[in-house]
PyMOL Python script that loads the backbone (N, CA, C, O; Angstrom):
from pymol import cmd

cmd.read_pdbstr("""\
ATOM      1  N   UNK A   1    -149.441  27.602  -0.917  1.00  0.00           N
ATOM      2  CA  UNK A   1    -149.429  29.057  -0.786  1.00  0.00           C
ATOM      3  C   UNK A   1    -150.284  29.437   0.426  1.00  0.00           C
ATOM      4  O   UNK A   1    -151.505  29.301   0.356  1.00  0.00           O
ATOM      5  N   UNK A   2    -149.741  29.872   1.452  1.00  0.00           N
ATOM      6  CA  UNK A   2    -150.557  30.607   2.473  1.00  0.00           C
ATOM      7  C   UNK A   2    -152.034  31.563   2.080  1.00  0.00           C
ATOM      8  O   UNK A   2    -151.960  32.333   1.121  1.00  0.00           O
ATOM      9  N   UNK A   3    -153.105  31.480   2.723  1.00  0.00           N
ATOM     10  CA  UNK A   3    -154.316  32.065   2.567  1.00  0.00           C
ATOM     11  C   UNK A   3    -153.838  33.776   2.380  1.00  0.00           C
ATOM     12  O   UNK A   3    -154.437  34.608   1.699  1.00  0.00           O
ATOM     13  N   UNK A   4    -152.806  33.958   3.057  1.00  0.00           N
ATOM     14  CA  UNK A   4    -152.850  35.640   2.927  1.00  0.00           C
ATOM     15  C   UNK A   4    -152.163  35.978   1.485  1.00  0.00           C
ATOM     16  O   UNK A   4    -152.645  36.877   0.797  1.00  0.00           O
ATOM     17  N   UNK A   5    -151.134  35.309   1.084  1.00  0.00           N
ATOM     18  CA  UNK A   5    -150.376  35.467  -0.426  1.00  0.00           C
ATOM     19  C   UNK A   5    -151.518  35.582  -1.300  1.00  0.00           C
ATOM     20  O   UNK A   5    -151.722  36.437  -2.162  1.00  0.00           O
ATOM     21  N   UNK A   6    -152.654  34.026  -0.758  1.00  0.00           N
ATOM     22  CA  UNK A   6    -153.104  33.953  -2.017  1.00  0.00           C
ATOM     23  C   UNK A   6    -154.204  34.742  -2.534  1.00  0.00           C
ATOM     24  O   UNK A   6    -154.468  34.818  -3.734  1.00  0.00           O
ATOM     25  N   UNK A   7    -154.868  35.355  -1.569  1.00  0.00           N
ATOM     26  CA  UNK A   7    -156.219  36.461  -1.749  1.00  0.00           C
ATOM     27  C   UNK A   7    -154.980  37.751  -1.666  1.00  0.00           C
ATOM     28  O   UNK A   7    -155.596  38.487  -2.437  1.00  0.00           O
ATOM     29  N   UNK A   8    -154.106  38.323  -1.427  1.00  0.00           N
ATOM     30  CA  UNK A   8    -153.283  39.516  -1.790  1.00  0.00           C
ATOM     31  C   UNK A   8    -153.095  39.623  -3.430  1.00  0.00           C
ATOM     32  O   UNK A   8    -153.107  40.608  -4.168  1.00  0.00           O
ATOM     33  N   UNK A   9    -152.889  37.999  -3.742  1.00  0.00           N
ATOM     34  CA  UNK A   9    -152.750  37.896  -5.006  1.00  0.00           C
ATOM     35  C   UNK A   9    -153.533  37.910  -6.079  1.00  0.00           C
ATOM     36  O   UNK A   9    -153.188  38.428  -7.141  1.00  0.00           O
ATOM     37  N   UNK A  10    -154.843  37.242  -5.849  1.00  0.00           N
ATOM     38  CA  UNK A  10    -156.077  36.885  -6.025  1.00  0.00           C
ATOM     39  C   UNK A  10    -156.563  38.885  -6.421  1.00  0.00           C
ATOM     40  O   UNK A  10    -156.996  39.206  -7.527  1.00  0.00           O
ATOM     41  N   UNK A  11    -156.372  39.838  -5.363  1.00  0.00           N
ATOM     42  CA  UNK A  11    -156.901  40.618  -5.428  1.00  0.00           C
ATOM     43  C   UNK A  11    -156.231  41.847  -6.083  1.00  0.00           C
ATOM     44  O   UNK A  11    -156.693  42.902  -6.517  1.00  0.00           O
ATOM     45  N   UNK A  12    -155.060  41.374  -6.010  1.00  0.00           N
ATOM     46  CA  UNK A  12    -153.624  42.677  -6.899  1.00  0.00           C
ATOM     47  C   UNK A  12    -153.970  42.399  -8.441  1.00  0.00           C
ATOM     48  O   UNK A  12    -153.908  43.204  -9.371  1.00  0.00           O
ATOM     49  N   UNK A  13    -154.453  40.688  -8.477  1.00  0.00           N
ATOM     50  CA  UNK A  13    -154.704  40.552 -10.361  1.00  0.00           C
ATOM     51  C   UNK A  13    -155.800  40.949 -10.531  1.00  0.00           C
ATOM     52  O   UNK A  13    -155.925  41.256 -11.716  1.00  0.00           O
ATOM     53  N   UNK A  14    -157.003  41.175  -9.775  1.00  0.00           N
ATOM     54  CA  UNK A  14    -158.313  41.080 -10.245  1.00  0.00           C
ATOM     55  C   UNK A  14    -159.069  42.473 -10.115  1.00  0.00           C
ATOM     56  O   UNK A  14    -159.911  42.907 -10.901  1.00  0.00           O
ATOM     57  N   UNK A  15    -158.580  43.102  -8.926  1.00  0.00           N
ATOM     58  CA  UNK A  15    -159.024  44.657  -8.573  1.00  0.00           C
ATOM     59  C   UNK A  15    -157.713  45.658  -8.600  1.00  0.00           C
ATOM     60  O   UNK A  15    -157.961  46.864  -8.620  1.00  0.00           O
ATOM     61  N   UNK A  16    -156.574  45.311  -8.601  1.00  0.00           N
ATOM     62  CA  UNK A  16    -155.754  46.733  -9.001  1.00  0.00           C
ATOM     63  C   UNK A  16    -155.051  45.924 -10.031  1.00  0.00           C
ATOM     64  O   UNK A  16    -153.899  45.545  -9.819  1.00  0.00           O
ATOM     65  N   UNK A  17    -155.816  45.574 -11.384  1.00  0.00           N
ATOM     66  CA  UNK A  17    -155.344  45.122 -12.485  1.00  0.00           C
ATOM     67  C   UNK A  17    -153.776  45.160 -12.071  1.00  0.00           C
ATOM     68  O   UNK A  17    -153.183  46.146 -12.508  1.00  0.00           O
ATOM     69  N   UNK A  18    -153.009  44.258 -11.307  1.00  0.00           N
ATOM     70  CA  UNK A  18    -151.595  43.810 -11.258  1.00  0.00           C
ATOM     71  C   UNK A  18    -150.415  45.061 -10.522  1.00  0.00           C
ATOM     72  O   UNK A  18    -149.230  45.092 -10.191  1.00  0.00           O
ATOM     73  N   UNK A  19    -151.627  46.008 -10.533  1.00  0.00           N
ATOM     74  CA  UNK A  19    -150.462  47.382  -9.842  1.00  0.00           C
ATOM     75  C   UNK A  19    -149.865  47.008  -8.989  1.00  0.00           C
ATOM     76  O   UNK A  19    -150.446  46.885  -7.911  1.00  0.00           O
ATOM     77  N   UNK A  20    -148.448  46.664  -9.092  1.00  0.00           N
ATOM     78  CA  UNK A  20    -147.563  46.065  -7.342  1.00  0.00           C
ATOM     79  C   UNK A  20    -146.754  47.143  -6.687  1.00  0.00           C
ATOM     80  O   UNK A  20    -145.880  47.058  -5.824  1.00  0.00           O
ATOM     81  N   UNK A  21    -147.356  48.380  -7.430  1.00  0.00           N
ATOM     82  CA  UNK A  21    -146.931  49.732  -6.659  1.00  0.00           C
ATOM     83  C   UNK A  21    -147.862  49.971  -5.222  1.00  0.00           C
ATOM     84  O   UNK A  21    -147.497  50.700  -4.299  1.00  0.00           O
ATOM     85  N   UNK A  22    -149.572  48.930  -5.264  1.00  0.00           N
ATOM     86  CA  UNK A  22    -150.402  49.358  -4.802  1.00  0.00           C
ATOM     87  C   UNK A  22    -150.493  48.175  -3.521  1.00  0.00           C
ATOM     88  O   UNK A  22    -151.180  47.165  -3.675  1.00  0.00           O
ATOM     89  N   UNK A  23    -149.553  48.486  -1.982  1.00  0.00           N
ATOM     90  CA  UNK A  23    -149.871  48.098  -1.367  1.00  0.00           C
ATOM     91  C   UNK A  23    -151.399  48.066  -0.694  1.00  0.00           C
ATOM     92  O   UNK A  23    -151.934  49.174  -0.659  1.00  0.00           O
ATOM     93  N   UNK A  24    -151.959  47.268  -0.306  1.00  0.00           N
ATOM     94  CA  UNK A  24    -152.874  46.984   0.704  1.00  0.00           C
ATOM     95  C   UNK A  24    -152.239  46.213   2.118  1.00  0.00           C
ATOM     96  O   UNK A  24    -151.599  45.172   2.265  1.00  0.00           O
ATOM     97  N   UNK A  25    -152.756  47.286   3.103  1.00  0.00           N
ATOM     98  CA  UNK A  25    -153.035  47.273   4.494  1.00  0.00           C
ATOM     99  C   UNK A  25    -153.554  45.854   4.720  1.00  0.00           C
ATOM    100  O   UNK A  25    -154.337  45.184   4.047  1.00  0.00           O
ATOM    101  N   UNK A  26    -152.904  45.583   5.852  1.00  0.00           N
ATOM    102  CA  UNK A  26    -153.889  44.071   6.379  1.00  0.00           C
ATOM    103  C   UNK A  26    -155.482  44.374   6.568  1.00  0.00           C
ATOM    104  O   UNK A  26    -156.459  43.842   6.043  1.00  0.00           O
ATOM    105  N   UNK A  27    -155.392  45.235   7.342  1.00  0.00           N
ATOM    106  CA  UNK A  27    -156.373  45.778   7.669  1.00  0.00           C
ATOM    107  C   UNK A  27    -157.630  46.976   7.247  1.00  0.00           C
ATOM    108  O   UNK A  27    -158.608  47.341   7.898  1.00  0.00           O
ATOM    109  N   UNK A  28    -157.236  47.309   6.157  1.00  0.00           N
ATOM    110  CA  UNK A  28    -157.549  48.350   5.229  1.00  0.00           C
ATOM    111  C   UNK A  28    -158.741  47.719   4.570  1.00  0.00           C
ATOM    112  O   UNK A  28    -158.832  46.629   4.007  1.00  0.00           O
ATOM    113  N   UNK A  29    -159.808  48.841   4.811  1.00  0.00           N
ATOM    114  CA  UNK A  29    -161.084  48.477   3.908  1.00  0.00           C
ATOM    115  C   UNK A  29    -160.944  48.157   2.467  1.00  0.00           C
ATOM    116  O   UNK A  29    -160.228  48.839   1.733  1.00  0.00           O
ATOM    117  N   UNK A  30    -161.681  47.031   2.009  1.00  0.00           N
ATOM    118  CA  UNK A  30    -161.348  47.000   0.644  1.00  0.00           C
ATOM    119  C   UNK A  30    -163.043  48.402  -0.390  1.00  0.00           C
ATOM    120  O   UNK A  30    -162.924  49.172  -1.343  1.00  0.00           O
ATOM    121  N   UNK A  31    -164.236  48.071   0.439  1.00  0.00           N
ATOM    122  CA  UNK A  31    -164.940  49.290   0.325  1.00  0.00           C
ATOM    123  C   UNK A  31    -164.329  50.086   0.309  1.00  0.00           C
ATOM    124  O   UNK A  31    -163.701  50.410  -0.699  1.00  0.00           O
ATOM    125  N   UNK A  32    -164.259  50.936   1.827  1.00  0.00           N
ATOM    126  CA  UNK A  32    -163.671  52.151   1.643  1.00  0.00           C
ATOM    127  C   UNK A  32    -163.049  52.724   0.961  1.00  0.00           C
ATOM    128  O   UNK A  32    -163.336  53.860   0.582  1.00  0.00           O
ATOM    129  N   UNK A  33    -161.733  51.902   0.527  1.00  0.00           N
ATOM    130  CA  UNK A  33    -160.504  52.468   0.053  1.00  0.00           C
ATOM    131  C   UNK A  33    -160.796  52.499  -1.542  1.00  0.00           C
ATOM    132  O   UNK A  33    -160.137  53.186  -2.323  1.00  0.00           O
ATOM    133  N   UNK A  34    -161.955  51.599  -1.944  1.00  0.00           N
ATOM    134  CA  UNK A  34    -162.409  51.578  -3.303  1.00  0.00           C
ATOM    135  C   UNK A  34    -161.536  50.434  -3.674  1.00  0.00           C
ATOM    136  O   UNK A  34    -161.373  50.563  -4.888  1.00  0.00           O
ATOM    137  N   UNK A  35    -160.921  49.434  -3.292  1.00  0.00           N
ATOM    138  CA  UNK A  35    -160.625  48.468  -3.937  1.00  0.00           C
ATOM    139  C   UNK A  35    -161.337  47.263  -4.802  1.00  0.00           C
ATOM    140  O   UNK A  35    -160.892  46.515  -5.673  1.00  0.00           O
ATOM    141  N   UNK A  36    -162.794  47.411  -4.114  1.00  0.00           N
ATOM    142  CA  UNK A  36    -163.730  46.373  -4.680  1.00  0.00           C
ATOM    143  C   UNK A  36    -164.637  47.341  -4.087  1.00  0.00           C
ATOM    144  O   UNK A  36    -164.650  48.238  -3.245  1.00  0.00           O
ATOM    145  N   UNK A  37    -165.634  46.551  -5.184  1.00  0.00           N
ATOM    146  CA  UNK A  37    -167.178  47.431  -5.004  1.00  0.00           C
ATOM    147  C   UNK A  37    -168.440  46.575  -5.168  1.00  0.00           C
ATOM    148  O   UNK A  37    -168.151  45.632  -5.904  1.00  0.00           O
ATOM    149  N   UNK A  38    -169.445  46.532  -4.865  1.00  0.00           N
ATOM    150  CA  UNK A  38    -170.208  45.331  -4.607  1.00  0.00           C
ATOM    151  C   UNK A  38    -170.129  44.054  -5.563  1.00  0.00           C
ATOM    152  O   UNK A  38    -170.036  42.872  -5.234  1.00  0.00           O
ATOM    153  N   UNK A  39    -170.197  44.660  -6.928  1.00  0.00           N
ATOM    154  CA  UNK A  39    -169.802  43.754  -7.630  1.00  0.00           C
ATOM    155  C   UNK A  39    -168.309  42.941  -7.663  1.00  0.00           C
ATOM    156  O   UNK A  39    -168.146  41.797  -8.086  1.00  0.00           O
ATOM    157  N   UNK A  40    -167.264  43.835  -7.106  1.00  0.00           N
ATOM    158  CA  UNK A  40    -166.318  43.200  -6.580  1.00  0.00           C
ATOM    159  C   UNK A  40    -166.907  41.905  -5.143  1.00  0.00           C
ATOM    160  O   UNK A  40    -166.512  40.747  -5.275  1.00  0.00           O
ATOM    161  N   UNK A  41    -167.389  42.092  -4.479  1.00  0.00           N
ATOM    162  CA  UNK A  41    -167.677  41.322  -3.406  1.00  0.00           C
ATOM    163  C   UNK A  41    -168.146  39.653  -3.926  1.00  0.00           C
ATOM    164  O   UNK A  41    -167.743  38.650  -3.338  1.00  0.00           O
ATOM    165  N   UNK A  42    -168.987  39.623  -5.029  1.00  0.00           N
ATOM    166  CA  UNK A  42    -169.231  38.416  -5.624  1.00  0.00           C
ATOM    167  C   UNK A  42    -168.499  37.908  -6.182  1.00  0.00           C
ATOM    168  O   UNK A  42    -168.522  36.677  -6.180  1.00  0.00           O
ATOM    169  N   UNK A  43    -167.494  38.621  -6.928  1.00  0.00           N
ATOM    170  CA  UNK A  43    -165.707  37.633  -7.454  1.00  0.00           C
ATOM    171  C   UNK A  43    -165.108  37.375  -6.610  1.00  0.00           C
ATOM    172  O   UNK A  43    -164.479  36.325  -6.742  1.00  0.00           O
ATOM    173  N   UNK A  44    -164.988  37.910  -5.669  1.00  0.00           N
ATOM    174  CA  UNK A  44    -164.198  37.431  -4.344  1.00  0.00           C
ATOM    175  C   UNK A  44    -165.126  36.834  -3.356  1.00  0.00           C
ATOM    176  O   UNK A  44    -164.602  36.716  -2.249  1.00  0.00           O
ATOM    177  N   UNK A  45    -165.934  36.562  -3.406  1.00  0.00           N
ATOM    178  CA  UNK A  45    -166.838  35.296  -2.815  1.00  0.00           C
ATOM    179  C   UNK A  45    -166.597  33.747  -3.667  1.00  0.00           C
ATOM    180  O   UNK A  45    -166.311  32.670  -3.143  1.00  0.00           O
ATOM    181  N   UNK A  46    -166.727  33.920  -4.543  1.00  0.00           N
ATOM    182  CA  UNK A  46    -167.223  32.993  -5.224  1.00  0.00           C
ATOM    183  C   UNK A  46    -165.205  32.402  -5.704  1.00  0.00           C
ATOM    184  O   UNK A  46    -164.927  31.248  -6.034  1.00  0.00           O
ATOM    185  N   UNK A  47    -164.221  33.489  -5.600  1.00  0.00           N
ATOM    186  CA  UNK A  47    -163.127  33.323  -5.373  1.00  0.00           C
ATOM    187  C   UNK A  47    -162.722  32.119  -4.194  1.00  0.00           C
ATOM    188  O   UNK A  47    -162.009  31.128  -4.347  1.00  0.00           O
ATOM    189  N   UNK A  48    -163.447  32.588  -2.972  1.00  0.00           N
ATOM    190  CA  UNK A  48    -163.004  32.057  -1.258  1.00  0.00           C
ATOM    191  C   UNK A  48    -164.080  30.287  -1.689  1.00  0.00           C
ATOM    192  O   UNK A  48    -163.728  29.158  -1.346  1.00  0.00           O
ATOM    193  N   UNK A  49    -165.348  30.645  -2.486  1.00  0.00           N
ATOM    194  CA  UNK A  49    -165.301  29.471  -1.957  1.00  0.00           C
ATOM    195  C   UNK A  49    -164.759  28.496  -3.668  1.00  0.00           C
ATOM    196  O   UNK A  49    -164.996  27.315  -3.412  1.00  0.00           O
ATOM    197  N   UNK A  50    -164.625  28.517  -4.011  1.00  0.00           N
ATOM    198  CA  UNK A  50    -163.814  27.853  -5.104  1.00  0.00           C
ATOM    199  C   UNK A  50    -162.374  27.201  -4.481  1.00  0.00           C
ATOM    200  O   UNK A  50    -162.279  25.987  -4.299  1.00  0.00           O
ATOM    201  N   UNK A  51    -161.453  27.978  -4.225  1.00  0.00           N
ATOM    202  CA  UNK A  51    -160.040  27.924  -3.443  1.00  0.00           C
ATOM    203  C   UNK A  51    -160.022  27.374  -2.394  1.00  0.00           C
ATOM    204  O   UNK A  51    -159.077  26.603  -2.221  1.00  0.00           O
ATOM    205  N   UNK A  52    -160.954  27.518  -1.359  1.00  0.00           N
ATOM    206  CA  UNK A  52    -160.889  27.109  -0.283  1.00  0.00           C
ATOM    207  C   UNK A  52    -162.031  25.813   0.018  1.00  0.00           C
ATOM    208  O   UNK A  52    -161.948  24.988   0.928  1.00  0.00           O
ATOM    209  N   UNK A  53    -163.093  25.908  -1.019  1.00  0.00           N
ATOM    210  CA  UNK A  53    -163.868  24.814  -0.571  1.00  0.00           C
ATOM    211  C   UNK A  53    -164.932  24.655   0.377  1.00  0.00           C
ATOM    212  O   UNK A  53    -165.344  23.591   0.839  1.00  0.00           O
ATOM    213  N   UNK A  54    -165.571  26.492   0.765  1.00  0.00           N
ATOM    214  CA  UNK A  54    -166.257  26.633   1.649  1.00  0.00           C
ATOM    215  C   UNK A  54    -167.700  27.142   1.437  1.00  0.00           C
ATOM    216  O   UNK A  54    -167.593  28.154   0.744  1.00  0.00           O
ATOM    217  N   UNK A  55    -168.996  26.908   1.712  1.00  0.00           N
ATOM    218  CA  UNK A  55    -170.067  28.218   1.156  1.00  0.00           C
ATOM    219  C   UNK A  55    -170.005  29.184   1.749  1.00  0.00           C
ATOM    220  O   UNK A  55    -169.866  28.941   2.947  1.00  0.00           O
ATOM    221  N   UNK A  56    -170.044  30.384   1.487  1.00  0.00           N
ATOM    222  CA  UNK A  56    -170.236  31.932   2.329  1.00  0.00           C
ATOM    223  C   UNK A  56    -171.611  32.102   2.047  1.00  0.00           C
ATOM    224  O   UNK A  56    -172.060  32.293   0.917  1.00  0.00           O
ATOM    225  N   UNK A  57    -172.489  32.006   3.428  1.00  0.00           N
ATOM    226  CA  UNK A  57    -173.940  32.073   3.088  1.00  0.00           C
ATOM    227  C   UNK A  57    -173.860  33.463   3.204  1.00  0.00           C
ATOM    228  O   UNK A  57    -172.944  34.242   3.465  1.00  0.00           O
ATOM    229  N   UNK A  58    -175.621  33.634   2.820  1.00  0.00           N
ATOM    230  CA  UNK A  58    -175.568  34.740   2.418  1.00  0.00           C
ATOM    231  C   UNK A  58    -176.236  36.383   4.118  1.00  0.00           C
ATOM    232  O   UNK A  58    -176.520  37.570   4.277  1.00  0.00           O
ATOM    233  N   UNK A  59    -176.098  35.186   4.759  1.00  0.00           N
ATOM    234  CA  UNK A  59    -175.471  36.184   6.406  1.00  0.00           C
ATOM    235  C   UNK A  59    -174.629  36.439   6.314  1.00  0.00           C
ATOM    236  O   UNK A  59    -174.584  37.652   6.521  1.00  0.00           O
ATOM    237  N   UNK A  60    -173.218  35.862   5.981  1.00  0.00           N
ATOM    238  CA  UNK A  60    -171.776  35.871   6.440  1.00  0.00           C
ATOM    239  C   UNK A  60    -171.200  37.278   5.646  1.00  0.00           C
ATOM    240  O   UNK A  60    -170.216  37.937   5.983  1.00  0.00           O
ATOM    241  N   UNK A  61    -172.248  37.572   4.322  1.00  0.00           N
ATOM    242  CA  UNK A  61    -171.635  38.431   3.207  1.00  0.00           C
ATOM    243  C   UNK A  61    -171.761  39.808   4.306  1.00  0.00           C
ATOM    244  O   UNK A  61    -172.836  40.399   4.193  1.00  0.00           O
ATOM    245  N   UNK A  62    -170.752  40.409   5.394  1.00  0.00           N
ATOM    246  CA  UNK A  62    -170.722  41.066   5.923  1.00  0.00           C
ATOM    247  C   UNK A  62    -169.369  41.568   5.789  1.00  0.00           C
ATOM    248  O   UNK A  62    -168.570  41.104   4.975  1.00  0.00           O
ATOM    249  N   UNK A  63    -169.037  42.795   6.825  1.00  0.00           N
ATOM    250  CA  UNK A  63    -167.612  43.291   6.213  1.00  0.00           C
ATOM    251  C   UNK A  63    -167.101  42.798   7.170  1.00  0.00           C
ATOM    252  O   UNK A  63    -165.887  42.700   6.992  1.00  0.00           O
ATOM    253  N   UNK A  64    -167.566  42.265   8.538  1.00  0.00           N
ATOM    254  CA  UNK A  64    -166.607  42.134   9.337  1.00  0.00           C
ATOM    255  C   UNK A  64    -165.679  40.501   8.783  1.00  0.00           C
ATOM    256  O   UNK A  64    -164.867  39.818   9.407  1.00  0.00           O
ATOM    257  N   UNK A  65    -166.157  40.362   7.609  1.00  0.00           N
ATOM    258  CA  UNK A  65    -165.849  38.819   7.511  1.00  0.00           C
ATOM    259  C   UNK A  65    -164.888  38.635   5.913  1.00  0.00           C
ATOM    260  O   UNK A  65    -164.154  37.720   5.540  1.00  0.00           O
ATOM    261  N   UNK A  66    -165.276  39.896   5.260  1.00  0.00           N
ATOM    262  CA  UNK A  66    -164.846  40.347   3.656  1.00  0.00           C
ATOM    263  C   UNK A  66    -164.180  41.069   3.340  1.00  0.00           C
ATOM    264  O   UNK A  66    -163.550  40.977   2.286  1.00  0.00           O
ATOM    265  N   UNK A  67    -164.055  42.472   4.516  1.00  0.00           N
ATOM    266  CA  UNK A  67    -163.608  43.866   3.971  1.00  0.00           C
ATOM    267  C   UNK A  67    -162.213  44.314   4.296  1.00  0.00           C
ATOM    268  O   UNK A  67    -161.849  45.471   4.505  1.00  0.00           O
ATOM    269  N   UNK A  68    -161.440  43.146   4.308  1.00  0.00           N
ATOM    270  CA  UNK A  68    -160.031  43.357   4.921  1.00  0.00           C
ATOM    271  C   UNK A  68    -159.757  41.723   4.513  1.00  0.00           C
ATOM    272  O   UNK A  68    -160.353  40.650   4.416  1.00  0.00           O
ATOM    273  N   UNK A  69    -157.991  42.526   4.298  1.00  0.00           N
ATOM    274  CA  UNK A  69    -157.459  40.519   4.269  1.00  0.00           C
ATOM    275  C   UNK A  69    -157.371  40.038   5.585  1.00  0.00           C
ATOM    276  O   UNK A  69    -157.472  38.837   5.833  1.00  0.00           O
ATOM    277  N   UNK A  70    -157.170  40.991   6.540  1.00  0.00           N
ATOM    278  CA  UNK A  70    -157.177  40.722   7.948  1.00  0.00           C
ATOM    279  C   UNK A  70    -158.356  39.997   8.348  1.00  0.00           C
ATOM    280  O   UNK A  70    -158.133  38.913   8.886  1.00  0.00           O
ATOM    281  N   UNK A  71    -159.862  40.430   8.177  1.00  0.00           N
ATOM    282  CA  UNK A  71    -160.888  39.602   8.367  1.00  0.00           C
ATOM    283  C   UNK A  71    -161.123  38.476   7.295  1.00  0.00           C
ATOM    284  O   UNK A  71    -161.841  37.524   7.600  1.00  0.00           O
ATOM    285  N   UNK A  72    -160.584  38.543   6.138  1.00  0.00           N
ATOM    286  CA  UNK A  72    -160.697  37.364   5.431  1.00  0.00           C
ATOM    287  C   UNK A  72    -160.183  36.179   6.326  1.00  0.00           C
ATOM    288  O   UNK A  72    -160.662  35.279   7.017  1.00  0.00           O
ATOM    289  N   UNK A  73    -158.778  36.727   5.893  1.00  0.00           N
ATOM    290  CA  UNK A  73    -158.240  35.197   6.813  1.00  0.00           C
ATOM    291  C   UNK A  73    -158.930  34.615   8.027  1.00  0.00           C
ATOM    292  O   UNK A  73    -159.119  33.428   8.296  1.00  0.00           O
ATOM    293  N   UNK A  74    -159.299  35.802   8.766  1.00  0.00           N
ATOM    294  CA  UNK A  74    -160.042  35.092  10.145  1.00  0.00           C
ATOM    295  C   UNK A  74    -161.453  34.186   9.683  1.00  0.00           C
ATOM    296  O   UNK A  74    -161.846  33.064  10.001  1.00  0.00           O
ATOM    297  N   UNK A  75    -161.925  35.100   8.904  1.00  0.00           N
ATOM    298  CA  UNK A  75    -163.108  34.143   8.272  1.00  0.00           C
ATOM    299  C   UNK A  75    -162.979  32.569   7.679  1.00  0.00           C
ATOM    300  O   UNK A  75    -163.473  31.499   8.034  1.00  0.00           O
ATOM    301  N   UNK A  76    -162.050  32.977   6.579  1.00  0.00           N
ATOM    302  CA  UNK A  76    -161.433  31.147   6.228  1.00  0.00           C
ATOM    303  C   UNK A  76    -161.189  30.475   7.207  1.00  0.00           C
ATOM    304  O   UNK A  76    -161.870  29.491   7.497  1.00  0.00           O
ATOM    305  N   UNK A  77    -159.939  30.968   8.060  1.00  0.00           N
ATOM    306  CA  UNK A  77    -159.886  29.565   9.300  1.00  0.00           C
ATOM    307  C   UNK A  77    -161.018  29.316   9.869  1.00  0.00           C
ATOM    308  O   UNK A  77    -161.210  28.109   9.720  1.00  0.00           O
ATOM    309  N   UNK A  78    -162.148  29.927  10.619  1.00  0.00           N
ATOM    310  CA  UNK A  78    -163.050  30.195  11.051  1.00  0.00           C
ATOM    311  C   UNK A  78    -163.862  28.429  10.515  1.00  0.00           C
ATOM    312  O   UNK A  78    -164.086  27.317  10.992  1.00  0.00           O
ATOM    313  N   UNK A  79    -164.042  29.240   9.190  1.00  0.00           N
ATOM    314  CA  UNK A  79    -164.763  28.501   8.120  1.00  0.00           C
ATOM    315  C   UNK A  79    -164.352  27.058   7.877  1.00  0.00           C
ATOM    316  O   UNK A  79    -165.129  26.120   8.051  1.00  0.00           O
ATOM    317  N   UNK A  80    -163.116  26.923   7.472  1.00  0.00           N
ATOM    318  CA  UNK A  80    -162.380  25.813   7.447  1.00  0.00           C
ATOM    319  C   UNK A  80    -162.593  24.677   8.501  1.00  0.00           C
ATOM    320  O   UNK A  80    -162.916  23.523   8.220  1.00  0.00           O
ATOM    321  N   UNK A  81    -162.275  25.364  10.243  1.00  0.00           N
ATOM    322  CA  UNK A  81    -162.054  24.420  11.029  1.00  0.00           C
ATOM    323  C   UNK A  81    -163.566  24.037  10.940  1.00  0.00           C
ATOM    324  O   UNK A  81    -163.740  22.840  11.168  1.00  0.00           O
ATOM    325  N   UNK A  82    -164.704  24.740  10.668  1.00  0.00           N
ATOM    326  CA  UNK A  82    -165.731  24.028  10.684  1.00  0.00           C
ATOM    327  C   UNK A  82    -166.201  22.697   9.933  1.00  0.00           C
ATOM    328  O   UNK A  82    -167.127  21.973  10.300  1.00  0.00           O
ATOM    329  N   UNK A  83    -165.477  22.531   8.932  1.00  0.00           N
ATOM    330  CA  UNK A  83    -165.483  21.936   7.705  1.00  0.00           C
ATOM    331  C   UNK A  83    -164.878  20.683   7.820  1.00  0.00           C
ATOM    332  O   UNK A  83    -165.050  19.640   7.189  1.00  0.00           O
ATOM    333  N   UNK A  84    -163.848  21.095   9.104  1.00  0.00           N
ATOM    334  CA  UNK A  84    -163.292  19.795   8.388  1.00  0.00           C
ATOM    335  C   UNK A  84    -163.034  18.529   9.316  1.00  0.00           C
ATOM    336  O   UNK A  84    -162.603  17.484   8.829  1.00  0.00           O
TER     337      UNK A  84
END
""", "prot")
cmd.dss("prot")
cmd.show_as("cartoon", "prot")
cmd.util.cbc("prot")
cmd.orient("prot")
């Protein structure tokens, strides 16, 4: 499953309890828009590194790196090629 399916998916079951009426923007704040809220930020941390196999220290917990699937993904590859 591609990184973008799988955090779209990851995040349609976990923060818009399954609503598939409720697109998200690539690029669309997940703050802003109220999709996750800080306590959202630690399920979906602890989501990225479970799945993917990576630590997100606790610098990285920034938005330019969390607050969009658009910066997610950049973050995982990011993360990944370091890894491996």
């Amino acid at each position: 499953m591609a990184i973008e399916e799988r955090l779209r998916t990851f995040i349609q079951n976990n923060f818009l309890l399954g609503d598939k009426n409720r697109a998200i923007k690539e690029d669309e704040s997940f703050l802003q828009s109220g999709i996750i809220d800080s306590t959202g930020v630690l399920e979906l941390v602890n989501f990225i590194e479970e799945t993917y196999k990576i630590k997100v220290e606790d610098e990285e917990l920034i938005p330019e790196n969390l607050d969009s699937i658009k910066n997610l993904i950049a973050y995982i590859q990011r993360k990944s090629a370091k890894t491996a």
